[in-house]
N, CA, C and O atoms as CSV, one atom per row, in Angstrom:
chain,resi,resn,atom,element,x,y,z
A,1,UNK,N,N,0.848,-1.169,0.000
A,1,UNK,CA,C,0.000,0.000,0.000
A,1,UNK,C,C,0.891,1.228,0.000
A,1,UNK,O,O,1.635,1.491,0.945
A,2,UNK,N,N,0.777,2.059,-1.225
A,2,UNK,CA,C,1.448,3.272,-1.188
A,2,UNK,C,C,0.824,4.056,-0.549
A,2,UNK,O,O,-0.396,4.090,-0.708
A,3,UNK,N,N,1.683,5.239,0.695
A,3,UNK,CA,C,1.148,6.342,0.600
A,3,UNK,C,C,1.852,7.717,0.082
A,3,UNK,O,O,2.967,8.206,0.261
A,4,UNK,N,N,0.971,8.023,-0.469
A,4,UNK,CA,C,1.505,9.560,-1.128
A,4,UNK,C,C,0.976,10.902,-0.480
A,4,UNK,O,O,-0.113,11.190,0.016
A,5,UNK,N,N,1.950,11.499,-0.635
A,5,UNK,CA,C,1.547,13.138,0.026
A,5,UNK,C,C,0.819,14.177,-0.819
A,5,UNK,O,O,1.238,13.898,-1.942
A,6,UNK,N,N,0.196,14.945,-0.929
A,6,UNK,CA,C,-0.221,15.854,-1.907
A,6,UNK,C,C,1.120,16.714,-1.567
A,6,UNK,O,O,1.699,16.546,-0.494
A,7,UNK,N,N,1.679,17.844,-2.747
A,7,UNK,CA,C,2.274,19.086,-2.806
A,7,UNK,C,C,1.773,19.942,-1.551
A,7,UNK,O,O,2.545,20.172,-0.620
A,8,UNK,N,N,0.568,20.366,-1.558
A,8,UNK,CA,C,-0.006,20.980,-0.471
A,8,UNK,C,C,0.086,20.440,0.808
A,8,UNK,O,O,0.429,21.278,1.642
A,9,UNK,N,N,-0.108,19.311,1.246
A,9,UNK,CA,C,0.327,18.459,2.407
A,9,UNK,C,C,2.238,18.347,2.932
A,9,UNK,O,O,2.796,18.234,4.023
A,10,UNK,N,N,2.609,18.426,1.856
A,10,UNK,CA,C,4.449,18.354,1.989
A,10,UNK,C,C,4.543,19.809,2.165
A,10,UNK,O,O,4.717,20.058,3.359
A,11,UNK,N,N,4.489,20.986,1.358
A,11,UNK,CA,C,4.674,22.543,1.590
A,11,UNK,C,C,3.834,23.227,3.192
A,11,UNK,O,O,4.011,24.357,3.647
A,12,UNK,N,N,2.948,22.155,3.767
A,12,UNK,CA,C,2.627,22.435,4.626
A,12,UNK,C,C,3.448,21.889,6.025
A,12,UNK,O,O,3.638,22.381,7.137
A,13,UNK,N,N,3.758,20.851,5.491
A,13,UNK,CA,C,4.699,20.039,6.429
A,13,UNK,C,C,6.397,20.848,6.752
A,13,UNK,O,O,7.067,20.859,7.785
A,14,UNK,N,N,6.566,21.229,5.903
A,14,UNK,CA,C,7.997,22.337,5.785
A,14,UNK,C,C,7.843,22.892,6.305
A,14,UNK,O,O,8.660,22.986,7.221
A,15,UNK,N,N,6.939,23.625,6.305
A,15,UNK,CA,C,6.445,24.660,6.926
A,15,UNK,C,C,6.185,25.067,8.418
A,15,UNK,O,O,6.442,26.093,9.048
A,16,UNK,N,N,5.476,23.676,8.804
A,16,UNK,CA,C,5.186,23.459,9.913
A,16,UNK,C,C,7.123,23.166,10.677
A,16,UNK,O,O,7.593,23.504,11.764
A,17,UNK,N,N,7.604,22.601,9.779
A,17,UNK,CA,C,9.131,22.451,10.444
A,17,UNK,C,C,9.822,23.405,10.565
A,17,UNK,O,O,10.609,23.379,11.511
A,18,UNK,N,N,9.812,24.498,9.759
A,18,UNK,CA,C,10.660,25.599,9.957
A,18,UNK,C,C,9.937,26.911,10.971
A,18,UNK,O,O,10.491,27.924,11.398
A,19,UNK,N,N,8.845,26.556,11.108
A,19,UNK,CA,C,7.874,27.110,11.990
A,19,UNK,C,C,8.493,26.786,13.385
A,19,UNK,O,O,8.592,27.828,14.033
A,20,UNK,N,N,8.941,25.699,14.063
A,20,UNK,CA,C,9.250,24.665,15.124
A,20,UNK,C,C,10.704,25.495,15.117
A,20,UNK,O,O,11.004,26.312,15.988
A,21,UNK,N,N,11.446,25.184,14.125
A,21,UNK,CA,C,12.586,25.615,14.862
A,21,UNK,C,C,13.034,27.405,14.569
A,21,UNK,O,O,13.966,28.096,14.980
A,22,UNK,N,N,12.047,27.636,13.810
A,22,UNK,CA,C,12.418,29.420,14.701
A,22,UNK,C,C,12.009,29.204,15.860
A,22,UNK,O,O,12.779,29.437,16.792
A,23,UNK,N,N,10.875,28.771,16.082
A,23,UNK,CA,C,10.111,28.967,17.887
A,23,UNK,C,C,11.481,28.223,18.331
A,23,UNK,O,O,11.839,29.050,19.171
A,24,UNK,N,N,12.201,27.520,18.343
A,24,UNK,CA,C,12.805,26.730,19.386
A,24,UNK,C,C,14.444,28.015,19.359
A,24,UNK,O,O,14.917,28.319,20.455
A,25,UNK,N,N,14.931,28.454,18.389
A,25,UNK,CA,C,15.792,29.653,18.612
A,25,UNK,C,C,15.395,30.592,18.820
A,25,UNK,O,O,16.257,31.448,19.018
A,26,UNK,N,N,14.273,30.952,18.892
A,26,UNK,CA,C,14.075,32.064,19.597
A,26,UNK,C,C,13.865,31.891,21.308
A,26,UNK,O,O,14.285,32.835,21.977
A,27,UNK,N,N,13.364,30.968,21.895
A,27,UNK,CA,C,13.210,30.350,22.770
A,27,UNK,C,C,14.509,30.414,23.360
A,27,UNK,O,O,14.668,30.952,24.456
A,28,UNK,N,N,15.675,29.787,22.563
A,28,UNK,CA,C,16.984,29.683,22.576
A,28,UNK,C,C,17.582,31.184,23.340
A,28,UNK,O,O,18.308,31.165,24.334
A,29,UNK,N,N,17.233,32.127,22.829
A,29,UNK,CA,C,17.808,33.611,22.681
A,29,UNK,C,C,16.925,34.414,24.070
A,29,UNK,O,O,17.344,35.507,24.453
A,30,UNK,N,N,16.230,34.051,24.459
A,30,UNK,CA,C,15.033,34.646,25.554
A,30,UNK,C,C,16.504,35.396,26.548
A,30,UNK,O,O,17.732,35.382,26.463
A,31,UNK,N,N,15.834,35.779,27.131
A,31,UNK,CA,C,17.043,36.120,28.806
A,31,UNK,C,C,15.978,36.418,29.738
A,31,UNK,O,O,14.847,36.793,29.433
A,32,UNK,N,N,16.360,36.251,30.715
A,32,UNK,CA,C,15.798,35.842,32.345
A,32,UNK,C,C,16.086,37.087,32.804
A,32,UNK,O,O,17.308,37.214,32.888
A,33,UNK,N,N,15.418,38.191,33.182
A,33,UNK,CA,C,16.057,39.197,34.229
A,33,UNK,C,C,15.696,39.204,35.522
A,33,UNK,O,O,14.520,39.534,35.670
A,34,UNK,N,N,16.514,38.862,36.922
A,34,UNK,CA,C,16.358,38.708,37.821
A,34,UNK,C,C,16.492,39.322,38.901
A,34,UNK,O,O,17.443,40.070,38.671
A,35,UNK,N,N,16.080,39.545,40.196
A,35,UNK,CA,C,16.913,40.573,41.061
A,35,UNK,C,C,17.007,39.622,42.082
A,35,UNK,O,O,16.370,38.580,41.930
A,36,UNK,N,N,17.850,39.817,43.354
A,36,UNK,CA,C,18.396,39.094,44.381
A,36,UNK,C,C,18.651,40.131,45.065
A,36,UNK,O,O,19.108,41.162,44.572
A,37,UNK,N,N,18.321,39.933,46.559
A,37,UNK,CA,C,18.166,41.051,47.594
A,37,UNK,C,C,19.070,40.050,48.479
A,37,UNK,O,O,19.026,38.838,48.269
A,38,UNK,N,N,19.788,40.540,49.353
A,38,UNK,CA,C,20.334,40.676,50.694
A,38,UNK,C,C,20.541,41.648,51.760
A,38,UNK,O,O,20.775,42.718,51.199
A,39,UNK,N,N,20.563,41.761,52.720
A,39,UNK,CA,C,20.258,42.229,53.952
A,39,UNK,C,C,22.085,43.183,54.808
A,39,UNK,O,O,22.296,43.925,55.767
A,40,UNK,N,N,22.886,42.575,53.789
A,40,UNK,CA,C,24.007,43.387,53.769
A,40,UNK,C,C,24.247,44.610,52.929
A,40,UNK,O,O,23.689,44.947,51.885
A,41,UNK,N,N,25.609,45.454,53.909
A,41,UNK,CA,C,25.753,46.429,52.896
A,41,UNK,C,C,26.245,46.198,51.660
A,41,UNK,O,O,26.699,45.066,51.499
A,42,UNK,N,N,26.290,46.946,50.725
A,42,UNK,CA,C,27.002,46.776,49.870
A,42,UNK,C,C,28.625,47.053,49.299
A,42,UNK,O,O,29.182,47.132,48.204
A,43,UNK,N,N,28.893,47.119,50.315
A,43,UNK,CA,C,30.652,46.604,50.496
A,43,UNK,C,C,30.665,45.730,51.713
A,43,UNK,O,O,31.329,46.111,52.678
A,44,UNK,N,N,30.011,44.611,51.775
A,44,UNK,CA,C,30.173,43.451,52.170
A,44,UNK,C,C,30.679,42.598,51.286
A,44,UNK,O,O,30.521,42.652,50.067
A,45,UNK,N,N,31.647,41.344,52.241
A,45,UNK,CA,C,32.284,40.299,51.314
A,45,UNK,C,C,31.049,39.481,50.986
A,45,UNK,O,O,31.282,38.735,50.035
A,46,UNK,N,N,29.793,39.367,51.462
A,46,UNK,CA,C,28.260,38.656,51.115
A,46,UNK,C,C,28.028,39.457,49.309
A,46,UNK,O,O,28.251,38.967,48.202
A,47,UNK,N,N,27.699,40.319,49.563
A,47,UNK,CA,C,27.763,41.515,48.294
A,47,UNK,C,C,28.124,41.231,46.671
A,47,UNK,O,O,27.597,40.958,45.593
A,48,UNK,N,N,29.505,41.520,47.356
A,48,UNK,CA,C,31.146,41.094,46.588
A,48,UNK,C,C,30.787,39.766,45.777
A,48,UNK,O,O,30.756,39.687,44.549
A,49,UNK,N,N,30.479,38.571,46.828
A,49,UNK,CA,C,30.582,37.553,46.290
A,49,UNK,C,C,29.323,36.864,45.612
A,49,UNK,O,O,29.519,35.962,44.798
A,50,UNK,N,N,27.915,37.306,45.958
A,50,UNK,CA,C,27.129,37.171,45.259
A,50,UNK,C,C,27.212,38.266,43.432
A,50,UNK,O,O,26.939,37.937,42.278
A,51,UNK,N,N,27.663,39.428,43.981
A,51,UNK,CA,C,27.355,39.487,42.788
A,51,UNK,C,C,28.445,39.091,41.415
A,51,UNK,O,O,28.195,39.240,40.219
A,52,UNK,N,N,29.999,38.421,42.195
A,52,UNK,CA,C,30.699,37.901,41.460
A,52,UNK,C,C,30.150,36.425,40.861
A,52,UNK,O,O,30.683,35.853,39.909
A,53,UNK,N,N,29.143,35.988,41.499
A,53,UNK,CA,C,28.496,34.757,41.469
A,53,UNK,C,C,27.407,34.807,40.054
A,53,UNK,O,O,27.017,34.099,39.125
A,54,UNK,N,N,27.322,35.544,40.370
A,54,UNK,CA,C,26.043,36.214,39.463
A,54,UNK,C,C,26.683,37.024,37.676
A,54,UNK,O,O,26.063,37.326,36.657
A,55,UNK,N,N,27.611,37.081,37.915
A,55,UNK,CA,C,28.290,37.650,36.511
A,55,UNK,C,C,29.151,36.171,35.844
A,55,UNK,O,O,29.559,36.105,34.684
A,56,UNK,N,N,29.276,35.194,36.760
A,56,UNK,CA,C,29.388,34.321,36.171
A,56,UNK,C,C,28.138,33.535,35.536
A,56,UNK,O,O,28.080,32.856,34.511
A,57,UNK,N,N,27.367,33.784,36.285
A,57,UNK,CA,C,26.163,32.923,35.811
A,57,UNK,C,C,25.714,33.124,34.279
A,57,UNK,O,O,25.385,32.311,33.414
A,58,UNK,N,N,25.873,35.063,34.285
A,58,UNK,CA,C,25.423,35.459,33.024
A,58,UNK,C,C,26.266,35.286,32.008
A,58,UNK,O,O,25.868,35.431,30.853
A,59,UNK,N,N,28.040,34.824,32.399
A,59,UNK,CA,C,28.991,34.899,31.778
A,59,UNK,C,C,28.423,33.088,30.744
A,59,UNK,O,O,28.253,32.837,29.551
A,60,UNK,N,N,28.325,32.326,31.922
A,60,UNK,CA,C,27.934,30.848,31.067
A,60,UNK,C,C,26.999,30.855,30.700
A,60,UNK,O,O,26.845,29.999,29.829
A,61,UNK,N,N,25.929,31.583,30.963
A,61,UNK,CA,C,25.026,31.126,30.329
A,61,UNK,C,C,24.880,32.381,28.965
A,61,UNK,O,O,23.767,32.707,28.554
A,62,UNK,N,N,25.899,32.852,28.508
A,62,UNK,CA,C,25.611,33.854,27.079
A,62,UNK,C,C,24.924,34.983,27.380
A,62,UNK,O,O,24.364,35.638,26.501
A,63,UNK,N,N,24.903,35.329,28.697
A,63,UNK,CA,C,23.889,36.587,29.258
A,63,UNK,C,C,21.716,36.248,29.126
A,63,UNK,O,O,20.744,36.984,29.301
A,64,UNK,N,N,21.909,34.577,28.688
A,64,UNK,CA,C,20.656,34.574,29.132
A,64,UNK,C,C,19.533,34.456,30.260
A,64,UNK,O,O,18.309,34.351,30.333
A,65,UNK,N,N,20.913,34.552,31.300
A,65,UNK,CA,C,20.135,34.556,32.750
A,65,UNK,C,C,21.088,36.090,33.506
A,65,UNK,O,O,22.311,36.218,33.548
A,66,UNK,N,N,20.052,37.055,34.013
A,66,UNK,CA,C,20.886,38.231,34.684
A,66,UNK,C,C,20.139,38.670,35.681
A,66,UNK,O,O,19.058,39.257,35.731
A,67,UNK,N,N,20.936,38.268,36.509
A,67,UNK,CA,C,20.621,38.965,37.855
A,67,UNK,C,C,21.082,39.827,38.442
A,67,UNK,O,O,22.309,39.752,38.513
A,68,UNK,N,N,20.482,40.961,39.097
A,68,UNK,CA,C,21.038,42.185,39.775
A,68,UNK,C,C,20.933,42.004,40.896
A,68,UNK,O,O,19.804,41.790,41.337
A,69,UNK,N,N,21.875,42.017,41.631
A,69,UNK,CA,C,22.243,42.157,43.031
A,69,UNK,C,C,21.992,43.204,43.825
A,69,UNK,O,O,22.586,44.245,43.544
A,70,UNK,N,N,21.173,43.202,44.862
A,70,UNK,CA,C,20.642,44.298,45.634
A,70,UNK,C,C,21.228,44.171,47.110
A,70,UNK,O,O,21.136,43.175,47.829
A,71,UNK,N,N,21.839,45.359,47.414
A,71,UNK,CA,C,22.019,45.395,49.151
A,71,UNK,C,C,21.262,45.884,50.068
A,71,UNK,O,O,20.244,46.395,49.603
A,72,UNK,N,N,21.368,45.936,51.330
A,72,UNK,CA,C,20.098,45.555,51.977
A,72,UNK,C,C,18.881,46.229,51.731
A,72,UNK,O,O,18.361,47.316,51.982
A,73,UNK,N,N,18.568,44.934,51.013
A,73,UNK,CA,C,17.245,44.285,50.570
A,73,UNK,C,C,16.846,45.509,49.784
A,73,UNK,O,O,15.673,45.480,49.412
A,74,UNK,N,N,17.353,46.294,49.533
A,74,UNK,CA,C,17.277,47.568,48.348
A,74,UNK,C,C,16.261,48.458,48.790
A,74,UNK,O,O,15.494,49.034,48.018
A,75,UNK,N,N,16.248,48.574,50.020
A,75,UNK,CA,C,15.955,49.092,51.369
A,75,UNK,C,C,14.366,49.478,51.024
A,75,UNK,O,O,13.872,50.604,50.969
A,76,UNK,N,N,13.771,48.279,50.824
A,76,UNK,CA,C,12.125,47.899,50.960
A,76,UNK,C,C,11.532,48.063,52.854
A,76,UNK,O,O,12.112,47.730,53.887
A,77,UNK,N,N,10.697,48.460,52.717
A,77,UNK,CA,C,10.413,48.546,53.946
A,77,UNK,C,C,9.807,46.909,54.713
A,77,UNK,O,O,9.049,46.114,54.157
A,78,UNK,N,N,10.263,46.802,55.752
A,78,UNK,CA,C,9.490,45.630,56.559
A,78,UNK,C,C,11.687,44.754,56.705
A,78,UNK,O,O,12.061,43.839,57.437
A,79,UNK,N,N,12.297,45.356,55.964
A,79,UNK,CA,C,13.015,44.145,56.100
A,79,UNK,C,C,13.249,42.621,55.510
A,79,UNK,O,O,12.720,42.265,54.457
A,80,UNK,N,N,14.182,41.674,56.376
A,80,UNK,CA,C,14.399,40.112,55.863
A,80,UNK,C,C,12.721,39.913,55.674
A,80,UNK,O,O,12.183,39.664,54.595
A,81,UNK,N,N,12.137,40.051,56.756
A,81,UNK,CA,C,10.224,39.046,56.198
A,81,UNK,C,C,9.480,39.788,55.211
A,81,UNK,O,O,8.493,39.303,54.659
A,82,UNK,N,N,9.890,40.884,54.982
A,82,UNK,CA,C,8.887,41.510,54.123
A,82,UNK,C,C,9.689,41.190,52.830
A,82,UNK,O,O,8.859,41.205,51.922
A,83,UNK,N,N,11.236,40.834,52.198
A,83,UNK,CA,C,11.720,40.336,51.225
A,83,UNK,C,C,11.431,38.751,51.448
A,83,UNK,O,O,12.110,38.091,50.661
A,84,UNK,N,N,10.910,38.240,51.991
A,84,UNK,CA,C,10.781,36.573,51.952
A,84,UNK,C,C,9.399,36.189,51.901
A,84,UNK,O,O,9.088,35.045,51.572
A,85,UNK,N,N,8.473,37.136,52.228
A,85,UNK,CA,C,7.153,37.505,51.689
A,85,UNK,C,C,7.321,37.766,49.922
A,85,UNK,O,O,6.564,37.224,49.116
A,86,UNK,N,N,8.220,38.503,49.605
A,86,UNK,CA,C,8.078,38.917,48.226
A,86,UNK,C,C,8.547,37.635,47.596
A,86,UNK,O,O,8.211,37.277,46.467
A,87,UNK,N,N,9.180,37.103,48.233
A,87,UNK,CA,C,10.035,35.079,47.617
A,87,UNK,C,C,8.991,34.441,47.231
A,87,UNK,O,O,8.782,34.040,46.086
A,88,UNK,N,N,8.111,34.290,48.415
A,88,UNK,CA,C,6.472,33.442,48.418
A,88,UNK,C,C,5.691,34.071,47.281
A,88,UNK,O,O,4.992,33.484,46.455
A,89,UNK,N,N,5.898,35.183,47.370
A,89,UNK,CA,C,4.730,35.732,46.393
A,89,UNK,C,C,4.769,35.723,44.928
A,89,UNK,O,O,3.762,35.706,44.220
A,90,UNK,N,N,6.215,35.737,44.425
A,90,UNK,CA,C,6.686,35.401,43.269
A,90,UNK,C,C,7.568,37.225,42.555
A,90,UNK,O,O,8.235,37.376,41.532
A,91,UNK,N,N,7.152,38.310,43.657
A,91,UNK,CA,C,7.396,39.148,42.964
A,91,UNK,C,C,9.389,39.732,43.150
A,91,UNK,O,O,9.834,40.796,42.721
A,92,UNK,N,N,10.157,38.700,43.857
A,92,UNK,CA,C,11.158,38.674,44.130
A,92,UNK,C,C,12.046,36.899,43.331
A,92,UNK,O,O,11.526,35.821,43.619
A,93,UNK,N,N,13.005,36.933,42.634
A,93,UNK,CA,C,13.166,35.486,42.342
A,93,UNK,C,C,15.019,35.626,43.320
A,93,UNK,O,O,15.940,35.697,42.505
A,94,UNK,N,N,15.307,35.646,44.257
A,94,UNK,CA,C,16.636,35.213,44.451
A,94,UNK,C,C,16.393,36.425,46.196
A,94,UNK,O,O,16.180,37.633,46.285
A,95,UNK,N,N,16.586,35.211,47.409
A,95,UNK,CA,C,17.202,36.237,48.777
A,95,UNK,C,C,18.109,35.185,49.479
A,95,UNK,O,O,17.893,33.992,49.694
A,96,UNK,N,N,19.239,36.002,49.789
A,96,UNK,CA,C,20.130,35.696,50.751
A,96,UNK,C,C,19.104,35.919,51.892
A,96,UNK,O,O,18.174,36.726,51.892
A,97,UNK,N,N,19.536,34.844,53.086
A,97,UNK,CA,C,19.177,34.811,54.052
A,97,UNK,C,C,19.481,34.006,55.713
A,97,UNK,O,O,19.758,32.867,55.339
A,98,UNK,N,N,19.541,33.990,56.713
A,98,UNK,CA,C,20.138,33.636,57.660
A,98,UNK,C,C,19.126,32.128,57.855
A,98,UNK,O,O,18.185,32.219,57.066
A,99,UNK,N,N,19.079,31.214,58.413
A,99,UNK,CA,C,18.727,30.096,58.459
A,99,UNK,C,C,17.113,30.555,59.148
A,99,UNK,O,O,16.055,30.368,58.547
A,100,UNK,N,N,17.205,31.050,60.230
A,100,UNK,CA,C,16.011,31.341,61.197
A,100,UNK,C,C,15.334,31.889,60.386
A,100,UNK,O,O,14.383,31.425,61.015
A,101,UNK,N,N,14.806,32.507,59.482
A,101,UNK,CA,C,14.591,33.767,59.065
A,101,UNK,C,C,13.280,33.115,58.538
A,101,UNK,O,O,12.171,33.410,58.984
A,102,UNK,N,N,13.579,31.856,57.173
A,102,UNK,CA,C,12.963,30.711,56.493
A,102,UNK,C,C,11.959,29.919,57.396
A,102,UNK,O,O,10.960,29.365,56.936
A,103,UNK,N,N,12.371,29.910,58.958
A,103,UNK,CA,C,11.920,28.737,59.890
A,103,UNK,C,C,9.946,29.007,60.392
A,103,UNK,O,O,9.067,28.296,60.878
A,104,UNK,N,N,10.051,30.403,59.919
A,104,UNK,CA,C,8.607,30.861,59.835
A,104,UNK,C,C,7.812,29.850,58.843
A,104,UNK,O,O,6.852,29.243,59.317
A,105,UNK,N,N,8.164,29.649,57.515
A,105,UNK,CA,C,7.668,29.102,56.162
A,105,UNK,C,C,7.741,27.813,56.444
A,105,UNK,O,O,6.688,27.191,56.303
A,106,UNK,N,N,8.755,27.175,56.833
A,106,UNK,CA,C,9.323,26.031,56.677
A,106,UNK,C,C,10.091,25.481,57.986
A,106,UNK,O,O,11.301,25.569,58.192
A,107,UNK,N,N,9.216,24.950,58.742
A,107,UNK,CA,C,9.588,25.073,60.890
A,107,UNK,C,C,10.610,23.598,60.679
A,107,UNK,O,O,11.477,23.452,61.541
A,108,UNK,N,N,10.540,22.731,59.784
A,108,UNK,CA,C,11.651,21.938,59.712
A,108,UNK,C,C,12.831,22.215,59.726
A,108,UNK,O,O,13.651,21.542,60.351
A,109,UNK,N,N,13.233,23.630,58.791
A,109,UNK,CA,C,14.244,24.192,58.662
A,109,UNK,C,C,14.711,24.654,60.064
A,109,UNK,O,O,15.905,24.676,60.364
A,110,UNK,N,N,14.088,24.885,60.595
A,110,UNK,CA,C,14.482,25.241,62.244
A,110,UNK,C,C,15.804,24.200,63.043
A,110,UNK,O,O,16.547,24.485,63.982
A,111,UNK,N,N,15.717,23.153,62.363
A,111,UNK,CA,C,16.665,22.489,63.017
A,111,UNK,C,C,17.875,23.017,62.978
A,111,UNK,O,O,18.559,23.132,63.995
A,112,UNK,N,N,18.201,23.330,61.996
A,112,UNK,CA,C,19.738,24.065,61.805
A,112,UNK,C,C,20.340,24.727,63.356
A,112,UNK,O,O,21.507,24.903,63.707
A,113,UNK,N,N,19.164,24.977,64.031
A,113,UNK,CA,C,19.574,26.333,64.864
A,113,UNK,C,C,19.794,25.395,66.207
A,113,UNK,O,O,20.170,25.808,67.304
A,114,UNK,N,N,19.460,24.000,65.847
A,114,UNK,CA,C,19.076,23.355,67.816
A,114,UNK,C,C,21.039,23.164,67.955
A,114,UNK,O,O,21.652,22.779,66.959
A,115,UNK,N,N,21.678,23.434,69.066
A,115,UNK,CA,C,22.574,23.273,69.471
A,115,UNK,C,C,22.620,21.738,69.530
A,115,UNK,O,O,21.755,20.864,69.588
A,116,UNK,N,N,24.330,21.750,69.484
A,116,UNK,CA,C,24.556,20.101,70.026
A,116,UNK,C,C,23.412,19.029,69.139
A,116,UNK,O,O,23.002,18.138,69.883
A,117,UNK,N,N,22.811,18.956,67.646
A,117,UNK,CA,C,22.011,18.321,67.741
A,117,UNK,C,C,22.639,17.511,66.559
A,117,UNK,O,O,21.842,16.800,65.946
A,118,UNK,N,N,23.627,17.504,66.240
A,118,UNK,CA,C,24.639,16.692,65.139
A,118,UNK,C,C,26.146,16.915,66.180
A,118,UNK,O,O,26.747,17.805,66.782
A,119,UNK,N,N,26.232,15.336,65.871
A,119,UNK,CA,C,27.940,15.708,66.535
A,119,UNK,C,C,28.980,15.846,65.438
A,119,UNK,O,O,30.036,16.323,65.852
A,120,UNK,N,N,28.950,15.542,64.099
A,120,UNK,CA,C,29.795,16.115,63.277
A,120,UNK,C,C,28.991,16.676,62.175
A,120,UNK,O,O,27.768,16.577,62.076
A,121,UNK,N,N,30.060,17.480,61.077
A,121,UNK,CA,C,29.670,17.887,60.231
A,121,UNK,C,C,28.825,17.480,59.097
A,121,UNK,O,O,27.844,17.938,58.512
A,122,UNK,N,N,29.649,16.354,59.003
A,122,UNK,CA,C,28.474,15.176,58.362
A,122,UNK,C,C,27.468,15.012,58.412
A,122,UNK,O,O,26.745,14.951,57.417
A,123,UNK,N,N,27.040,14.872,59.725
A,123,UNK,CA,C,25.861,14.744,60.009
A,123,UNK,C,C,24.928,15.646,60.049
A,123,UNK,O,O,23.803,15.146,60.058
A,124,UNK,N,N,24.965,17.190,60.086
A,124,UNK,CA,C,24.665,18.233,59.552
A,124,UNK,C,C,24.243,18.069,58.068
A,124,UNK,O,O,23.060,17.919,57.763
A,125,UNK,N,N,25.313,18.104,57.091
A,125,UNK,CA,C,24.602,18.097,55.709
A,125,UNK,C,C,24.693,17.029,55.116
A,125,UNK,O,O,24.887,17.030,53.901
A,126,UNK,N,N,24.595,16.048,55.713
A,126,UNK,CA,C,24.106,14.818,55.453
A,126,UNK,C,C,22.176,14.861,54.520
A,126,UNK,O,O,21.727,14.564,53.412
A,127,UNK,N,N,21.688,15.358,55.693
A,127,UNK,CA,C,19.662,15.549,54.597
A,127,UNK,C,C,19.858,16.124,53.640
A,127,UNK,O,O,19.368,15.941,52.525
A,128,UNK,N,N,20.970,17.260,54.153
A,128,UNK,CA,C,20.690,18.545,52.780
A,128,UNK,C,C,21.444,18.030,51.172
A,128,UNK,O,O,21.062,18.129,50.006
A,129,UNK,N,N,22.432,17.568,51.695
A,129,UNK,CA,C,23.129,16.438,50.349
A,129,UNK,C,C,21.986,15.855,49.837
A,129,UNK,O,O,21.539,15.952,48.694
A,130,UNK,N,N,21.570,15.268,50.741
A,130,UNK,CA,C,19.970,14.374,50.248
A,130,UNK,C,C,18.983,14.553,49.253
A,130,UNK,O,O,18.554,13.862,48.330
A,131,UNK,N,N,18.644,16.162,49.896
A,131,UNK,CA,C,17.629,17.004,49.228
A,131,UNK,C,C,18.429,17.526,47.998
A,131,UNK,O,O,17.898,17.376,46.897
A,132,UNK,N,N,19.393,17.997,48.053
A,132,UNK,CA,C,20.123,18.104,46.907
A,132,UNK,C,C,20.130,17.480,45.881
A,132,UNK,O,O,19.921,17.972,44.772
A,133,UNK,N,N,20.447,15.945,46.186
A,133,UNK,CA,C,20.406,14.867,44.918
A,133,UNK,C,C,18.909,14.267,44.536
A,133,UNK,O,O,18.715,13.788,43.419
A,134,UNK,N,N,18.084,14.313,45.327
A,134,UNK,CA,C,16.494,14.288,44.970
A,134,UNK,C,C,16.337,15.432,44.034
A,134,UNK,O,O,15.660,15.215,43.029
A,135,UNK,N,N,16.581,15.993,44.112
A,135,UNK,CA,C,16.116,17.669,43.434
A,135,UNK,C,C,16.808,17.541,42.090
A,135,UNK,O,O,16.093,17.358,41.105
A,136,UNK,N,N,18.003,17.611,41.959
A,136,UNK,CA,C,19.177,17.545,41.000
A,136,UNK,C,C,18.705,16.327,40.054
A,136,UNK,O,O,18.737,16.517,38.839
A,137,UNK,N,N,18.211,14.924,40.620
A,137,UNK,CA,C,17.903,13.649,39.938
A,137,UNK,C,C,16.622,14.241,39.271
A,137,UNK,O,O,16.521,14.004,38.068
A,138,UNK,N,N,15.635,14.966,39.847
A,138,UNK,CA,C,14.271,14.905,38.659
A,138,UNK,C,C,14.435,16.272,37.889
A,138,UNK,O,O,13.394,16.744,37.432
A,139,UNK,N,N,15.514,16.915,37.702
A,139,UNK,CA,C,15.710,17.293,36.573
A,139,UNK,C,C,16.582,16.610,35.759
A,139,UNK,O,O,16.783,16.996,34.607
């Protein structure tokens, strides 16, 4: 059983292919603009090193991901909770932050802070390795 294409069916089919991969280079070419707040000044070594962190990011990735680095918290009113409110809310994508700070959102995270409650280091980031490679594996 032959099947044959009409002209109109094949010129549509091209079409439809070169359709696909502009969308997929342009897609390609997008850039991410981001901001990241912290709670330091800005001649802090926190500062310094996020935003050296951050010019690499844009450096590998061709400048399609850029984030601007803000010092404290780019002096929004309310402070660390009122920038970790803006995290939740979606209208902030990137905050430095002290461990306690999170333990409001997320009271598991609280452990970090119990004294004496790991006797080595290991055992400290032992979950967080964990959570790391769970996270890292389903992408």
């Amino acid at each position: 059983m032959s099947h044959l294409i009409s002209r109109r069916h094949f010129t549509l089919g091209v079409l439809a292919a070169g359709g696909t991969m502009l969308a997929t280079a342009r897609a390609q070419q997008r850039t991410s603009s981001c901001a990241s707040f912290h709670n330091q000044p800005s001649d802090s070594p926190l500062h310094k090193r996020l935003s050296e962190m951050w010019a690499a990011v844009k450096e590998e990735t061709g400048g399609r991901v850029q984030v601007q680095t803000f010092s404290d918290n780019n002096q929004i009113p309310g402070g660390d909770p009122a920038a970790l409110n803006m995290v939740v809310s979606g209208e902030l994508d990137f905050f430095t932050l002290n461990g306690g700070s999170i333990g409001n959102l997320v009271p598991a995270s609280n452990v970090q802070g119990i004294l004496f409650a790991f006797r080595t280091p290991a055992q400290v980031l032992a979950p967080w390795t964990a959570i790391l490679e769970i996270t890292c594996a389903r992408k």
